[in-house]
C-alpha positions as CSV (number, residue, x, y, z in Angstrom):
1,X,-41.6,-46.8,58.1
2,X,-44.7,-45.0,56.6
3,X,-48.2,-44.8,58.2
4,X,-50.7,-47.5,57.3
5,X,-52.7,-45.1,55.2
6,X,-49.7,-44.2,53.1
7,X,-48.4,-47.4,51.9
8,X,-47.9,-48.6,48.0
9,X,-47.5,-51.3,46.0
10,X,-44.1,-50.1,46.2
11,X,-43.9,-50.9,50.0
12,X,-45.3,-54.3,49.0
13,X,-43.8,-55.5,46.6
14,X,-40.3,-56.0,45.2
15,X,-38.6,-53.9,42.5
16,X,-38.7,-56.6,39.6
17,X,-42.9,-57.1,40.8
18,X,-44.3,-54.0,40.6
19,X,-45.5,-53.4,36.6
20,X,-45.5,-57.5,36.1
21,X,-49.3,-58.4,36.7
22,X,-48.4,-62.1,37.0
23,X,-45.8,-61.2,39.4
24,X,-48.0,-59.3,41.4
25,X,-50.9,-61.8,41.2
26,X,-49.1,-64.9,41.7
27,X,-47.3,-62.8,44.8
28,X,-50.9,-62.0,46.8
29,X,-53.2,-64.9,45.9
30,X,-53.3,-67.0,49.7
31,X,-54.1,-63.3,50.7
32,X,-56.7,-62.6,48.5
33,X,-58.3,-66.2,48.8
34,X,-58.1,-66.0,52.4
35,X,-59.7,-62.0,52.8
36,X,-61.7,-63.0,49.8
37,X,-63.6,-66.1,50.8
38,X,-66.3,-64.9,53.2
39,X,-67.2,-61.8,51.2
40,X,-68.0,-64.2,47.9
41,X,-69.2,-66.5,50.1
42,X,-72.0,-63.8,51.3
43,X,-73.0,-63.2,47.8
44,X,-75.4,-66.5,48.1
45,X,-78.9,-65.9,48.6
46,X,-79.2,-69.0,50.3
47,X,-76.3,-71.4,50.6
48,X,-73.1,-71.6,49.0
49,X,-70.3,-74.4,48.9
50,X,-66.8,-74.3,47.7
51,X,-65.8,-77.1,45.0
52,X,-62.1,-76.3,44.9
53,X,-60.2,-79.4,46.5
54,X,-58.0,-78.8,49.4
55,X,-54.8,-77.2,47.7
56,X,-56.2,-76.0,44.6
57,X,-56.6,-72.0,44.0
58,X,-59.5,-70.3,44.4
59,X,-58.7,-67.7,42.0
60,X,-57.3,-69.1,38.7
61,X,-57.1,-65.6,36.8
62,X,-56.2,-62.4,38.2
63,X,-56.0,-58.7,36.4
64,X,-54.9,-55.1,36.8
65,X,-57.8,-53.2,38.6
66,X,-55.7,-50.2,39.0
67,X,-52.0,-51.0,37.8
68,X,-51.2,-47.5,39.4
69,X,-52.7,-48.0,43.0
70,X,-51.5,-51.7,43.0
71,X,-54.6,-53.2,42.8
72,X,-55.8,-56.4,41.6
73,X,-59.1,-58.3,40.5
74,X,-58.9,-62.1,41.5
75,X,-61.1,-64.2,39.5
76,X,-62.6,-68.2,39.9
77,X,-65.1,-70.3,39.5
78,X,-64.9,-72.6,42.3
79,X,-67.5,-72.4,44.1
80,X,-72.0,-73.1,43.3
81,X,-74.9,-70.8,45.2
82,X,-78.2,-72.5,45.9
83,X,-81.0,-71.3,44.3
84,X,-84.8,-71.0,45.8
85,X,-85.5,-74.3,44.7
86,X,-82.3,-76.1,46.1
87,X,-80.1,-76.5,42.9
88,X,-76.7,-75.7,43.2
89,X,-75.6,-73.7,40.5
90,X,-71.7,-73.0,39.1
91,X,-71.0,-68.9,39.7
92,X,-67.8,-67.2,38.1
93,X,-67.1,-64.6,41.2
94,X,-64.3,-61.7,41.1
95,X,-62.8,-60.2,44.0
96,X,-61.1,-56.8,43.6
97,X,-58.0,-56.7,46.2
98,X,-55.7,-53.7,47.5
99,X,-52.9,-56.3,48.5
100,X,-51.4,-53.5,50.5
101,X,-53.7,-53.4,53.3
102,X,-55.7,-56.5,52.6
103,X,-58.6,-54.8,51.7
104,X,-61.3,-56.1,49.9
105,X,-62.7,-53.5,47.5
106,X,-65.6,-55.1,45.8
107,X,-67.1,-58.8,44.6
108,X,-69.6,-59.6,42.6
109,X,-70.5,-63.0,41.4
110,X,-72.5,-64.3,38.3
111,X,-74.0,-67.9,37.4
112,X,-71.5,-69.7,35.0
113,X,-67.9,-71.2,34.9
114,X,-64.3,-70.1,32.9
C-alpha cells in the first residue's frame, strides 16, 4: 500500500484507463459532481440553483488538466447564479479534479451555456 500523499493515477485507475481521457472521465464523474457541487455552488454572489434533473450529469464534458498527474477538468452548464437584481442567469462552470484524492483543485464559473 503507498501513503496517501504518494498515490497516482496509476493506483486509481486500471491499466487500459490511464492515457484514455474518456476512460478516465467517464470513470470519476459521481466523484467529481459530488466534491464538485458546493465549491461551484459558492461561486454565486447571491443565490444559485441547479437545473440538471435528478439523474442527469452535471458535468457533460471533461478534459486533461494534467494527463501526467492524472488530473481532470469537469465541465457543465447546469446550473444559473442570481444576479443583484434577481435574474437567474445560465453560467458554464469548470471544476478541475485530482480523482486520486478527491481534491478539488480549482473552479471558476462564467455567464453562458455549451
Amino acid at each position: 500500500l503507498h501513503p496517501a500523499n504518494t498515490l497516482s493515477l496509476h493506483d486509481a485507475l486500471p491499466i487500459s484507463c490511464r492515457k484514455d481521457l474518456q476512460c478516465a472521465g467517464d470513470k470519476f464523474t459521481v466523484a467529481a459532481s459530488v466534491y464538485c457541487k458546493a465549491s461551484v455552488e459558492r461561486l454565486a454572489k447571491y443565490t444559485s440553483r441547479w437545473t440538471d434533473g435528478t439523474f442527469e450529469p452535471k458535468f457533460s464534458h471533461f478534459r486533461w488538466l494534467n494527463q501526467e498527474q492524472g488530473t481532470i477538468t469537469y465541465i457543465g452548464d447546469k446550473i444559473e447564479f442570481q444576479n443583484g437584481f434577481g435574474a437567474f442567469q445560465k453560467h458554464i462552470y469548470e471544476c478541475d479534479f485530482n480523482p486520486v484524492n478527491n481534491q478539488i483543485l480549482d473552479v471558476r464559473a462564467r455567464p453562458g451555456q455549451l
